[in-house]
KOLDREN-88649 format. One record per residue: residue in one letter; x, y, z of N, C-alpha, C in turn. Coordinates in steps of 0.2 Angstrom, whole numbers, padded with zeros to 4 digits, always signed. Example, Ala and Ser with C-alpha at 12.3 -4.5 7.8 and 13.67 -1.06 7.14 Angstrom:
<nodes>
A+0066-0028+0039+0062-0022+0039+0066-0016+0039/S+0064-0011+0035+0068-0005+0036+0064+0000+0039/
</nodes>
This chain:
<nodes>
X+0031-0160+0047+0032-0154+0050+0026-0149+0049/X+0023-0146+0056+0017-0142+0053+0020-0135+0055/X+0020-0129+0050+0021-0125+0052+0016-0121+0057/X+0019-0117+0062+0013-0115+0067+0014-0105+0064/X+0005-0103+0062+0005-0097+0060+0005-0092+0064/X+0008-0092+0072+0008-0087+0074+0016-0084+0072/X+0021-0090+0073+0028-0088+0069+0028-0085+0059/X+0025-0088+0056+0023-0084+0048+0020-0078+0051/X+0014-0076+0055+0012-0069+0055+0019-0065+0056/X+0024-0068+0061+0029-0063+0063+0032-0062+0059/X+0035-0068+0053+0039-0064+0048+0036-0061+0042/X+0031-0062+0042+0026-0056+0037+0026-0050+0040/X+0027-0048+0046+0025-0043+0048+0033-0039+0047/X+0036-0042+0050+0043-0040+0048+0047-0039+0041/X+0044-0039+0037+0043-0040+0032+0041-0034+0028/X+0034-0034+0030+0028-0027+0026+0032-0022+0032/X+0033-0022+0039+0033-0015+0043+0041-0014+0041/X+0047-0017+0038+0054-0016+0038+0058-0015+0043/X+0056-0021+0047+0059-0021+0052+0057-0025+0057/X+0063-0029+0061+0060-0031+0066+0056-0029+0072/X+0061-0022+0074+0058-0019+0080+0049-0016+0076/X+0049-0013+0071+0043-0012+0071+0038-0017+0071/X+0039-0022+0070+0036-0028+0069+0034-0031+0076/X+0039-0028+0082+0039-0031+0088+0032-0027+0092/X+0033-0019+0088+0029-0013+0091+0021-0018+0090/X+0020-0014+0084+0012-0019+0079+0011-0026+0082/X+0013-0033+0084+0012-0036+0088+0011-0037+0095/X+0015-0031+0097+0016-0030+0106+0018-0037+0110/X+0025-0037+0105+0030-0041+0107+0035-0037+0109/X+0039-0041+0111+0047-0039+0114+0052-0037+0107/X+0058-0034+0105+0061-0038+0099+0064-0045+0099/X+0066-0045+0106+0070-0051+0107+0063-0058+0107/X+0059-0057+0107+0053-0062+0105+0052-0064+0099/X+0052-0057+0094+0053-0059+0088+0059-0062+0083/X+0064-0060+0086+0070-0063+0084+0070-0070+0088/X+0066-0074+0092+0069-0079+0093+0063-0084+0091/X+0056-0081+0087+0050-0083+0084+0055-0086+0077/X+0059-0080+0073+0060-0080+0066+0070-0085+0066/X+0071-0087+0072+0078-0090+0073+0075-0098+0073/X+0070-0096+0077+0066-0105+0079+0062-0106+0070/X+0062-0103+0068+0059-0104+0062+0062-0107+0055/X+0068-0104+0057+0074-0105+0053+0077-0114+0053/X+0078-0112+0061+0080-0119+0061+0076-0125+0062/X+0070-0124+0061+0065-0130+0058+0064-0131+0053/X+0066-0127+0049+0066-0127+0043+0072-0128+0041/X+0076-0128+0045+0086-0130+0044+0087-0125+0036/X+0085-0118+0033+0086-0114+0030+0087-0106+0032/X+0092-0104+0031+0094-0098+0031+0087-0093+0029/X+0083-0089+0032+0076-0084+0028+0080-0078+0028/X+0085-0075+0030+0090-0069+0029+0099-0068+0030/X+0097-0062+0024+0106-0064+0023+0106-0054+0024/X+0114-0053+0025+0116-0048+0027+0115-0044+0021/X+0113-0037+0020+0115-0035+0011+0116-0029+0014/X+0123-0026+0016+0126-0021+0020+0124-0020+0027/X+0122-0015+0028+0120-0015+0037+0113-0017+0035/X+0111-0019+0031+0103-0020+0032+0103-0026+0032/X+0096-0031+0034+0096-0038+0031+0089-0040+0027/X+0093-0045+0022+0087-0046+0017+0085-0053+0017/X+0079-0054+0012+0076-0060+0014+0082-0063+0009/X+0081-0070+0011+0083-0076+0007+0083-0078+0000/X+0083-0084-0006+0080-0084-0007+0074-0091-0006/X+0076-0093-0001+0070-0097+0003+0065-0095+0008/X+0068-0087+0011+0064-0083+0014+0058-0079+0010/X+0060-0079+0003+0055-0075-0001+0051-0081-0004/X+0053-0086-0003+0046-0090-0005+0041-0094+0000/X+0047-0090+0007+0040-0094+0014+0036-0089+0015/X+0039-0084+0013+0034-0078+0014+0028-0079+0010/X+0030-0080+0003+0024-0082-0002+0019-0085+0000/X+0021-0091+0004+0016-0096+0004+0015-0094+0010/X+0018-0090+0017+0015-0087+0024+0008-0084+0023/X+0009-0078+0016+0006-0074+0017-0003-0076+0015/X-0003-0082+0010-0008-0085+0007-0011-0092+0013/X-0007-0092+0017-0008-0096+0021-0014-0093+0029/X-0008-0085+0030-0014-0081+0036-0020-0078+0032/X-0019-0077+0025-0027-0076+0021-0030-0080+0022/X-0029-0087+0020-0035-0092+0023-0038-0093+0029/X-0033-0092+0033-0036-0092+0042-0039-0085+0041/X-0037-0080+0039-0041-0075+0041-0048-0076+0039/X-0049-0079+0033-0056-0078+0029-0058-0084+0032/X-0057-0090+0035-0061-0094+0039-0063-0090+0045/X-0060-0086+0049-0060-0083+0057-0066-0076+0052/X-0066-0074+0048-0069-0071+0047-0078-0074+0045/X-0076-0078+0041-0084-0080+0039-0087-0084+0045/X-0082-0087+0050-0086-0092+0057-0089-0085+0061/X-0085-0082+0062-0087-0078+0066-0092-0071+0063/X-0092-0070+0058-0095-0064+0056-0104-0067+0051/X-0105-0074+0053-0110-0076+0051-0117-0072+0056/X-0121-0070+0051-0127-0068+0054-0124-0057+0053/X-0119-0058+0051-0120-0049+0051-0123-0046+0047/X-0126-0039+0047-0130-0036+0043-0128-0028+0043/X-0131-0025+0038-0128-0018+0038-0128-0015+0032/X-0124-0007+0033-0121-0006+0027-0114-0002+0030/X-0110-0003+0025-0103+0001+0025-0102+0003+0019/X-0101+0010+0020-0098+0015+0016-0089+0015+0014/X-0088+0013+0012-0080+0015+0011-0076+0016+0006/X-0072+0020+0005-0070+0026+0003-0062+0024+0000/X-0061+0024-0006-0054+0023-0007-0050+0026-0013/X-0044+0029-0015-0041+0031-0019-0044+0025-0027/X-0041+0030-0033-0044+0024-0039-0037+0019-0039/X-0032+0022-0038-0028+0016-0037-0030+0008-0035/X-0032+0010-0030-0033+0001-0028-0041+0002-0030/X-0044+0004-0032-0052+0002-0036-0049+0000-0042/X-0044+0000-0045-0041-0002-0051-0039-0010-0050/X-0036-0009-0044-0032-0016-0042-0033-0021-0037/X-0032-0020-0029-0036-0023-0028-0044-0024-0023/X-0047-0018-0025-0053-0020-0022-0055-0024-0023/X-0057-0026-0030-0061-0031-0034-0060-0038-0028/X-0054-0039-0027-0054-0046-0022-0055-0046-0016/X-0056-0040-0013-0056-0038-0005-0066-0038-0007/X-0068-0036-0013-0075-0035-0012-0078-0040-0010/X-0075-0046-0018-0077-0052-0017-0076-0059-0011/X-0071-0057-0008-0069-0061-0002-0073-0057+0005/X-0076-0052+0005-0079-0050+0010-0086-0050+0008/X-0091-0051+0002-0097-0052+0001-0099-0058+0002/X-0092-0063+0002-0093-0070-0001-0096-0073+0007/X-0091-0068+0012-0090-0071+0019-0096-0069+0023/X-0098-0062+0021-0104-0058+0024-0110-0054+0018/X-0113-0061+0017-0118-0059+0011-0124-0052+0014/X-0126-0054+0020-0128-0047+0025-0127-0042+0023/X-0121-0040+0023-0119-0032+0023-0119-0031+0016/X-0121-0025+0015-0122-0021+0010-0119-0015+0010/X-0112-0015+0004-0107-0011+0005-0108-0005+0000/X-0105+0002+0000-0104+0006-0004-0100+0009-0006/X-0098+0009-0011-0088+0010-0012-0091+0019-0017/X-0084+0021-0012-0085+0027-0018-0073+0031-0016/X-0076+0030-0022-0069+0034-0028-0068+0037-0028/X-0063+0041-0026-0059+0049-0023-0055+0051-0021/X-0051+0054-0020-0045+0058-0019-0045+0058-0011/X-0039+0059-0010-0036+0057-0002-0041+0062+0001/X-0039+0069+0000-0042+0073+0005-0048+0075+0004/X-0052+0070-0001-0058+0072-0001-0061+0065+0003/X-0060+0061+0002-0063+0057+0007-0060+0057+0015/X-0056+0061+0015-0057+0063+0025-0059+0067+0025/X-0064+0072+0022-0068+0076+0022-0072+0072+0025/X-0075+0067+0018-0083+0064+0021-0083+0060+0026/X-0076+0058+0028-0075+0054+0034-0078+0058+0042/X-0075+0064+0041-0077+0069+0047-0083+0070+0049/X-0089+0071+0040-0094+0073+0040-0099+0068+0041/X-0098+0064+0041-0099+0055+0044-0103+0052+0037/X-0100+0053+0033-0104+0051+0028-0098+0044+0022/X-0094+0042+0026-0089+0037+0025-0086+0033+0033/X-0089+0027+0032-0086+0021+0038-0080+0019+0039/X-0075+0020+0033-0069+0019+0034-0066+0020+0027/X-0061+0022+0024-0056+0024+0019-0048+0021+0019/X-0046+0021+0013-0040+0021+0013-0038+0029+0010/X-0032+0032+0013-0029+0037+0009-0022+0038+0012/X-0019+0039+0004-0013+0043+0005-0011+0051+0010/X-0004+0050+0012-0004+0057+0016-0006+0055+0022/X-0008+0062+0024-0007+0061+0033-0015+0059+0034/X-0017+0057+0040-0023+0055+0044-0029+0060+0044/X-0026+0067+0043-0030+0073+0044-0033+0072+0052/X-0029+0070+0056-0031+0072+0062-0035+0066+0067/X-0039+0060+0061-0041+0057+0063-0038+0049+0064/X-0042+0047+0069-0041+0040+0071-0037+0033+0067/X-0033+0033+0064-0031+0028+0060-0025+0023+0060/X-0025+0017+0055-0017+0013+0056-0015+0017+0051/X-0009+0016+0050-0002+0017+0044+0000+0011+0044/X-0001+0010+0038+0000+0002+0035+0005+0002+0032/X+0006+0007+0028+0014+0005+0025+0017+0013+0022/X+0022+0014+0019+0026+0020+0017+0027+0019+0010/X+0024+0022+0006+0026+0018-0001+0029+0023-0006/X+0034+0021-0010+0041+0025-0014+0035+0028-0019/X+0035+0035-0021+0031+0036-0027+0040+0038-0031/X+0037+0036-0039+0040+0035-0044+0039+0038-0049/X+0043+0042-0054+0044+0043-0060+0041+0041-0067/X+0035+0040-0069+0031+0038-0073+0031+0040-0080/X+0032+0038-0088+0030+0038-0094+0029+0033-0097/X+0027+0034-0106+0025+0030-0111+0035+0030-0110/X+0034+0020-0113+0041+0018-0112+0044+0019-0118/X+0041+0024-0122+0046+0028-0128+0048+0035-0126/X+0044+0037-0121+0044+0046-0121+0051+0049-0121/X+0054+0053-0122+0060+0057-0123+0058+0064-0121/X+0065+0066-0118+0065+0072-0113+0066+0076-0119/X+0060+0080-0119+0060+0086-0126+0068+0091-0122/X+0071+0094-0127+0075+0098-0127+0073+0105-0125/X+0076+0108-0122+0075+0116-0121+0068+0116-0119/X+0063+0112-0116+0058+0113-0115+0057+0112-0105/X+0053+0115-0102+0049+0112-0098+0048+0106-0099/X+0050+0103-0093+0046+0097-0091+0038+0094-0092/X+0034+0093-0095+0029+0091-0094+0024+0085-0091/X+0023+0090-0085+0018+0085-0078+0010+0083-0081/X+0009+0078-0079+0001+0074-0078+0001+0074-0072/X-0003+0077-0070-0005+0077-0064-0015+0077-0062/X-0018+0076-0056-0024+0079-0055-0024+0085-0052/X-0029+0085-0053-0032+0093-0050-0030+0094-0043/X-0029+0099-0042-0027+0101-0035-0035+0099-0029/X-0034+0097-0024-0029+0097-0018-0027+0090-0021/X-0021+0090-0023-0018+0082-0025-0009+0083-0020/X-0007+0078-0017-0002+0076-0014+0005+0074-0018/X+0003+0071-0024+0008+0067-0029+0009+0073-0033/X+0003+0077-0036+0007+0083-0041+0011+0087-0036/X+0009+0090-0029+0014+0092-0024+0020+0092-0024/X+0022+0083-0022+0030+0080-0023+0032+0082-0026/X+0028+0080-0034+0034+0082-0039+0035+0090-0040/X+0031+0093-0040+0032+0101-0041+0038+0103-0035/X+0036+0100-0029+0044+0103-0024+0047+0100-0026/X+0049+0094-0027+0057+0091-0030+0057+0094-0036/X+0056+0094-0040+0056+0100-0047+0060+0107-0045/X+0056+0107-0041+0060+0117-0040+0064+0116-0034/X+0066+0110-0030+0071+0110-0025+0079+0108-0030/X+0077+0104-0036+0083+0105-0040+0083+0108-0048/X+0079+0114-0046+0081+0119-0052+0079+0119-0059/X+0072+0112-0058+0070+0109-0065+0064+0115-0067/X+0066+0116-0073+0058+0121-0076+0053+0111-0076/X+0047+0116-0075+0040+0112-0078+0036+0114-0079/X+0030+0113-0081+0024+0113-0087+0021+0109-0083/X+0011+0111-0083+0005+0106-0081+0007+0105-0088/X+0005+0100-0090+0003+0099-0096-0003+0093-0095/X-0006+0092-0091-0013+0089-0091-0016+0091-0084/X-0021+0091-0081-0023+0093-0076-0031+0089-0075/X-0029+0082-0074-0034+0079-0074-0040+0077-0070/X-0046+0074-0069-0050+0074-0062-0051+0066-0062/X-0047+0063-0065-0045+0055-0062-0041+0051-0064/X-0036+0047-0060-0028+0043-0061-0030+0040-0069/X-0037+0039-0070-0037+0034-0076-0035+0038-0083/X-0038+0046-0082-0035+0052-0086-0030+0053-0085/X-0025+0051-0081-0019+0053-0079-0013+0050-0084/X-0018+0043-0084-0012+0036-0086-0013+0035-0094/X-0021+0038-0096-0022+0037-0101-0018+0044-0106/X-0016+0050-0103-0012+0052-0105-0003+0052-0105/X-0003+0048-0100+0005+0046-0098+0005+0040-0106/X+0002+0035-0107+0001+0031-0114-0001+0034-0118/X-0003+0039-0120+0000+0046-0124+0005+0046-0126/X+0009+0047-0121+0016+0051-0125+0015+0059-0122/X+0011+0061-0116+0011+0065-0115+0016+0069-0110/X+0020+0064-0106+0022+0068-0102+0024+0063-0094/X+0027+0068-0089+0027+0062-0084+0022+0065-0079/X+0023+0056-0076+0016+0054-0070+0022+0054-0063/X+0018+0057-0057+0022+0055-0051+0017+0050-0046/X+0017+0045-0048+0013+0039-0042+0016+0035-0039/X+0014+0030-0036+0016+0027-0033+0015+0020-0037/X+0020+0013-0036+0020+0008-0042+0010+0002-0041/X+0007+0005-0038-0001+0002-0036-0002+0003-0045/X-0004-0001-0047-0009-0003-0053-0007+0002-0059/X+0001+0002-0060+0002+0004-0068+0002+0002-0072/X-0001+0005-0076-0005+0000-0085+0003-0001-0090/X+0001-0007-0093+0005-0007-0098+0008-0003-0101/X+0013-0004-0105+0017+0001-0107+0020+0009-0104/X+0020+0008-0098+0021+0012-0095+0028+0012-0091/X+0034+0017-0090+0040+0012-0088+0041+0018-0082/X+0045+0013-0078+0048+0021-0071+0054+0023-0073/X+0053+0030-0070+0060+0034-0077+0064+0036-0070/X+0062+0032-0063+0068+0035-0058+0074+0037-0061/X+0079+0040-0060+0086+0040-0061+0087+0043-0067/X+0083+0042-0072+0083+0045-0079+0083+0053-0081/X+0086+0054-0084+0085+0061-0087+0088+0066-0082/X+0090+0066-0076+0091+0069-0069+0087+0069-0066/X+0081+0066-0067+0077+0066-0063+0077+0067-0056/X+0074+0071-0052+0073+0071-0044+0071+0065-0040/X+0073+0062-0034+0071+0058-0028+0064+0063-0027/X+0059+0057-0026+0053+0059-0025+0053+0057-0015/X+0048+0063-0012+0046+0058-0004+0041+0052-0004/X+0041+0048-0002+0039+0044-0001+0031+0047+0004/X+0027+0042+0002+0021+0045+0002+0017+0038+0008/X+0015+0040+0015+0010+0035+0020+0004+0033+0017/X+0002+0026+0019-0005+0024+0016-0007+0022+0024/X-0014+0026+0025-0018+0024+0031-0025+0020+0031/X-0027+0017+0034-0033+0014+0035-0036+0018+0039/X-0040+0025+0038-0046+0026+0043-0051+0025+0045/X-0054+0026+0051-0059+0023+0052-0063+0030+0056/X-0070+0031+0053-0073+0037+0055-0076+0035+0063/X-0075+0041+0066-0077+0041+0073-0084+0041+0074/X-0088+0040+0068-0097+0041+0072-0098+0036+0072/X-0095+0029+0070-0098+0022+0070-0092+0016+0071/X-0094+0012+0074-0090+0006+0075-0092+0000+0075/X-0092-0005+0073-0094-0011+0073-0092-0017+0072/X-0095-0024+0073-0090-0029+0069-0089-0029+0064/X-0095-0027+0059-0094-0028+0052-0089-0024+0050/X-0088-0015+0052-0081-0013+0051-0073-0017+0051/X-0076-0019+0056-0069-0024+0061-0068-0027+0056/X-0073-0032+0052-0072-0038+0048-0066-0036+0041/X-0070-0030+0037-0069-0027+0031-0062-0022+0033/X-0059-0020+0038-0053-0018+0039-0046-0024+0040/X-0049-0029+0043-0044-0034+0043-0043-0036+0036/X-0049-0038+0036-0047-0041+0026-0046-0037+0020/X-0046-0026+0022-0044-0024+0019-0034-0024+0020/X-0033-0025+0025-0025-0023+0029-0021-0029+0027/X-0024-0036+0026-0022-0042+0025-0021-0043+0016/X-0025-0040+0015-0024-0040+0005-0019-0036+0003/X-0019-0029+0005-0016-0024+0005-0006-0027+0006/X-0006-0030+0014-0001-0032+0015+0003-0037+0010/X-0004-0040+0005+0001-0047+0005+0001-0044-0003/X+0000-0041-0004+0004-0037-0013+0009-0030-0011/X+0011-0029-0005+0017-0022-0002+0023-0025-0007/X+0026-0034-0007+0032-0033-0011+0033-0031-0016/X+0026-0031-0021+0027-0028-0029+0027-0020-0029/X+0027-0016-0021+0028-0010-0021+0030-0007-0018/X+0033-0009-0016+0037-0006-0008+0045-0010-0007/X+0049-0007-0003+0054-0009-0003+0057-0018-0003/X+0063-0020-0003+0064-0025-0006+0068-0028+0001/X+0071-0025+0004+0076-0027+0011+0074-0024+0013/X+0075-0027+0022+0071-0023+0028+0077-0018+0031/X+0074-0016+0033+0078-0008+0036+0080-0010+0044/X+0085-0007+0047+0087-0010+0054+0084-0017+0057/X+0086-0021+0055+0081-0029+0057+0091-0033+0055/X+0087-0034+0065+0093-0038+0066+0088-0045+0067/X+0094-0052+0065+0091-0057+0067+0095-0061+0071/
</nodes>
C-alpha cells in the first residue's frame, strides 16, 4: 500500500486549522471533498482516524500516529520540492521573529533552509510583535512571524494559539497580596491579556518584573518570582501551567501570522515561508488544541 500525500496533506490540515470546513477553505476544496479524501483514507487503511468526543471530533489513537508519520513525510517532500526547485537562488532575507521560536524552532527551519539554499544569506532579528511590523512597513524586514493582529498588513493566520498561566512548579499564591506579574515592557500583547482578565474578575496585581526579553521573563518565573502569561512555545524546565489554579482567570487566545512585507517578493521568500508554515504546523500538537472543532467526517 502506498500512501498518496495529497490525502496526508488534507488530514494535517484538518488537523493544525480544527476543522474540516476550514481545512476545505486553505486548500480550496469543497467540504464534501475533504470528507471523502479523509473516509477513503480510512478505509485503506481499514482504521477508524476519528472518534466522537461530544459534538466535536477527535483524532484516534491511530489517527494521532498517521498524522505523526503524515506530517514528517510532507516535510520531506517539501524539502525535496524545495531544494530541486530553489537550486541556483541567491539573495538576502531579512526575517523577523518573536524569541519564542528563536528559542525553539528556528534553529531547524535555519538549518533545513541553508542546507537547501546555500545562496541566500539570511538575517534574523529578535523582537516583539509590534515591533517587527513596524520594520516590516518601513521595509526594512522580508517577512516575520508575530503574535496578535497583521497590523494592516498582507499576511497568513496559521494558527490561534491558548496562552497559559505560567510559574516556578513550587510557587505559592502569597496571601493578602497582589498578584505578581512577569511581564515585558509595554507595547506587549501577553502582559495586556493578563492585566484585562485580572481586572475583568476583580483580581488585585502587581508588575513585579518588567522585562526587555521572554528570556528575562522565564528566568525570573524559575525564580520564584511570580506569574508568566504565554503561550506553551519553548517553556524551560521546571516551570508548570497554573490554568485553573488559585482562581485563576481564562486567558484570550492569542493569532500567530506569517507576514510578508509589501516592498519585496521573491522565490527565495516563497521558499523560507513554506518551510517556515510547515515546521511551525508540524509542532501546533504540543501547543494548540487537542480535538478539532466542528469537523464532521
Amino acid at each position: 500500500m502506498i500512501l498518496d500525500l495529497t490525502s496526508l496533506r488534507t488530514l494535517v490540515a484538518a488537523v493544525d486549522l480544527d476543522g474540516f470546513g476550514k481545512a476545505a477553505e486553505v486548500l480550496h476544496l469543497s467540504p464534501s471533498t475533504v470528507s471523502l479524501q479523509l473516509r477513503a483514507l480510512e478505509e485503506r487503511l481499514g482504521k477508524p482516524l476519528f472518534r466522537k468526543i461530544g459534538r466535536r471530533q477527535g483524532l484516534t489513537g491511530e489517527g494521532e500516529m498517521l498524522v505523526s508519520f503524515a506530517r514528517r513525510m510532507l516535510e520531506l517532500n517539501d524539502e525535496a520540492v524545495l531544494a530541486v526547485r530553489g537550486t541556483g537562488l541567491h539573495g538576502k532575507i531579512c526575517l523577523g521573529v518573536p524569541q519564542d521560536f528563536a528559542d525553539s524552532w528556528l534553529p531547524q527551519t535555519l538549518a533545513l533552509f541553508t542546507s537547501a539554499h546555500p545562496k541566500v544569506q539570511l538575517e534574523i532579528l529578535v523582537e516583539q510583535s509590534g515591533r517587527l511590523l513596524q520594520l516590516l512597513r518601513d521595509g526594512a524586514l522580508d517577512l516575520a512571524l508575530t503574535f496578535g493582529d497583521n497590523g494592516g498588513m498582507g499576511s497568513q493566520l496559521i494558527t490561534t494559539l491558548p496562552v497559559h498561566w505560567y510559574a516556578h512548579a513550587t510557587w505559592q499564591l502569597p496571601e493578602r497580596e497582589a498578584l505578581p506579574l512577569l511581564v515585558l515592557e509595554q507595547p506587549c500583547m501577553f502582559r495586556q491579556r493578563a492585566i484585562d482578565a485580572l481586572d475583568r474578575a476583580g483580581t488585585n496585581w502587581r508588575i513585579a518584573l518588567s522585562g526587555s526579553s521572554v528570556s528575562a521573563v522565564w528566568a525570573a518565573a524559575k525564580a520564584g518570582l511570580g506569574l508568566v502569561a504565554r503561550t506553551a512555545i519553548h517553556v524551560p524546565d521546571e516551570i508548570a501551567c497554573l490554568d485553573g489554579a488559585f482562581g485563576l482567570p481564562d486567558l484570550n487566545a492569542v493569532p500567530l501570522h506569517l507576514v510578508r512585507s509589501s516592498h519585496r517578493g521573491d522565490a527565495a521568500i516563497d521558499h523560507l515561508s513554506a518551510l517556515l508554515l510547515n515546521i511551525i504546523n508540524s509542532h501546533m500538537d504540543s501547543v494548540g488544541p487537542e480535538t478539532l472543532g466542528n469537523a464532521s467526517a
